[in-house]
N, C-alpha and C positions, 0 to 999 in steps of 0.2 A: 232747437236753438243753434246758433249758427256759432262758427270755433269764435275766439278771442282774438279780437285783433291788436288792439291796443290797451294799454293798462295803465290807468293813472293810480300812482300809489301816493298818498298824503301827500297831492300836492301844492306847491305854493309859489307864488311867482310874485314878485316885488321890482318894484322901479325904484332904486335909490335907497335901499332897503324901508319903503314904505310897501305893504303889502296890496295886492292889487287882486288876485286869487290865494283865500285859505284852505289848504289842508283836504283837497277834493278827492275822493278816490274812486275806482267805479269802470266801468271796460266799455269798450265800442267794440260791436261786434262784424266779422265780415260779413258783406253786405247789407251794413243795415242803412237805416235813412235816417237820421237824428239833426232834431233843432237844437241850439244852444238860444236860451230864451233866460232874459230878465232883463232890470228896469235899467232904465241909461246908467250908463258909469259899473255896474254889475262884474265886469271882467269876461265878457263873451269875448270880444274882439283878443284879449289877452291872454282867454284859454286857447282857442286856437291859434294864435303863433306859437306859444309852448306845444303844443302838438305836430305842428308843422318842422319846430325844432329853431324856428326865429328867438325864441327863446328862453333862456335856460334856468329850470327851477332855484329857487332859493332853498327850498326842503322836497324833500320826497323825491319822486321818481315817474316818468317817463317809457313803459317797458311795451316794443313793438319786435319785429324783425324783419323790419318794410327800408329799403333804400330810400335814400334823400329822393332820386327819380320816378317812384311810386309816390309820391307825389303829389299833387295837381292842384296849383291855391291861386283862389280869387281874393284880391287884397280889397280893401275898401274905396271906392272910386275916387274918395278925397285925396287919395296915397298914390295916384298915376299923373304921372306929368304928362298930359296933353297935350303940350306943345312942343315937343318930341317931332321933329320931321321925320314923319315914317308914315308910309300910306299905311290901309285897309290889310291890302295882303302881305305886307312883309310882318305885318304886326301877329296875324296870322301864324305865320309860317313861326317866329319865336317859341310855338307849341312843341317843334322839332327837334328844337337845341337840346332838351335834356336826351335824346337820342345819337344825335350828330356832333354835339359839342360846340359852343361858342361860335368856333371857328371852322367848324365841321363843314362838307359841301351839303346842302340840300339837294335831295332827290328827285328824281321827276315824281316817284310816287309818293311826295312828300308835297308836292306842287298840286299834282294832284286834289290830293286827300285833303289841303287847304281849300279848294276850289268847293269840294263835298260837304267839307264844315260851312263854308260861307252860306252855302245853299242851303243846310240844316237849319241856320238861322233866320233863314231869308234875307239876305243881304248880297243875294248873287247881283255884280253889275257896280257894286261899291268896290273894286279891289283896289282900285287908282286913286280912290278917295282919300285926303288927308285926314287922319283919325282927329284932328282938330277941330274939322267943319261938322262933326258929327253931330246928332242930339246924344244925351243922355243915353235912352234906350237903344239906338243903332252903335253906341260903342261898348254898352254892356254885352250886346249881341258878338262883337270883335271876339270881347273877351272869354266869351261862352265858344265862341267859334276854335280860340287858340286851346280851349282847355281839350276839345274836341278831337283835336289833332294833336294833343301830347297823351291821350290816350292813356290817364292814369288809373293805378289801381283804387288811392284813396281822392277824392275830392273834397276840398277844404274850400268854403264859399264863407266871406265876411261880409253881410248886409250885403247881399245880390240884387235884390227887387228895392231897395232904397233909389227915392226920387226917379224914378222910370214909369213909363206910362202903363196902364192898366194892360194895354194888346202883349206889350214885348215880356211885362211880367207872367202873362198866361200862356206865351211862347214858350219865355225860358224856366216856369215849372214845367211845363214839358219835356225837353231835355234831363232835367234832374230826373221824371218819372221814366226818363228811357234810362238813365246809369244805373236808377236803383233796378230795375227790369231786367238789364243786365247785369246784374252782381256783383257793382261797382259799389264803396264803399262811400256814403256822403255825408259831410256833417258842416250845416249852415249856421252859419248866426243868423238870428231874425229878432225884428222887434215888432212883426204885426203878430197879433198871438192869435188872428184866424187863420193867417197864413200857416201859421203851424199846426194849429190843430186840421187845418183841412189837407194839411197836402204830407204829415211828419209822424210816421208812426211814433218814434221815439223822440224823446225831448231830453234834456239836462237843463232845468230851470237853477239859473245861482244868480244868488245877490253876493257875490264874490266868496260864498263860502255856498256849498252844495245846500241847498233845499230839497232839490228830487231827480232822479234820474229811471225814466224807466217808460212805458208805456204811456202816448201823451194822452190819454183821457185820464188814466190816473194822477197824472203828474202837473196837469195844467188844471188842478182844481182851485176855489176858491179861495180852501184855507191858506195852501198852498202861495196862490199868490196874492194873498195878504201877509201872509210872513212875510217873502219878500220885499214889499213894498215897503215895511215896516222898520225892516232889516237895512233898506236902502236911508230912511229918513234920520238913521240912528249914525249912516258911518261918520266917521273920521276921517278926513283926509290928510289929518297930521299922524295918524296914527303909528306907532313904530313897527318893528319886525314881531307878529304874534307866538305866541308859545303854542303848542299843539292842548286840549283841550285835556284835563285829565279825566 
């Protein structure tokens, strides 16, 4: 078993103090490779920004000792403004700044090592390109390209392969198959549950309150996500700030 990286202790995260994740607890470990899987509205997208530190529990607890610059988060593509004038490579090179700072000068071997991610993706010969005229899957690839080049310990991915073509999603699990190869720490949201099961050894399935967390043949069973679902048909979305369970 690999040490502990991250530790969620009874936690709970609320928008408005209406509950959105209950009372989750349970560790991530270094290096491991884990899906955060359940039904729409579930709080996958929720639990990792409270992980990432976007934000901040209502109860319980958050316990790591990784800097803000360890790092490394893919948001969900609906949350990027694309109309942002900024080509291919500078978008790129943004992987640097937690390195360099804001304001920092980029490097030549920072220029570089952008050039090496391009090409990791296949997107050598786009650097001029407006990240606007993109498809879909050639600006996911960008974005895999910048994570590439900020070179994080932990990688936090929110619906990566959402709306992208079948080649560039078989691309970019590859990539993830090379961070977790290297001993990078990864943990995606996903809502295809073959996608998970075929490419995630570990899962955390929640219908906003933990179902299962562990090995995903174990965890992505039937009964399993029939709670779920079940769980999902019952919420409330009027519901107030919950009490811990006695």
């Amino acid at each position: 078993m690999s040490d502990p990286l991250i530790r969620l202790d009874n936690l709970t995260v609320a928008y408005e103090r209406h509950p959105a994740v209950h009372h989750v607890s349970g560790t991530i470990y270094s290096g491991s490779l884990t899906a955060i899987a359940g039904p729409n509205g579930a709080g996958k997208s929720t639990l990792l920004k409270a992980i990432m530190g976007e934000l901040r529990p209502a109860e319980g607890r958050i316990s790591h000792q990784l800097k803000r610059t360890d790092f490394g988060y893919l948001p969900q593509a609906a949350e990027i403004n694309r109309r942002f004038p900024i080509c291919v490579f500078d978008a790129v090179l943004f992987g640097a700044w937690p390195n360099s700072g804001a304001f920092g000068r980029v490097s030549s071997e920072d220029t570089d090592k952008a050039r090496a991610a391009l090409s990791a993706v296949g997107l050598q010969g786009f650097e001029k390109r407006h990240i606007g005229s993109l498809s879909a899957g050639q600006f996911q690839r960008v974005l895999f390209a910048r994570l590439l080049l900020q070179d994080a310990k932990v990688i936090l991915l929110d619906e990566p392969f959402n709306a992208i073509d079948a080649r560039t999603t078989r691309d970019l699990l590859e990539i993830v198959a090379r961070w977790h190869g290297d001993g990078r720490t990864v943990v995606a949201v996903l809502h295809d549950f073959d996608q998970v099961r075929a490419h995630f050894p570990e899962t955390l399935l929640i219908a906003r309150t933990l179902i299962g967390w562990g090995p995903t043949g174990d965890v992505m069973s039937p009964a399993n996500l029939l709670k779920a679902r079940a769980m999902a048909e019952r919420w409330d979305e009027d519901a107030q700030a919950c009490e811990p369970a006695a």
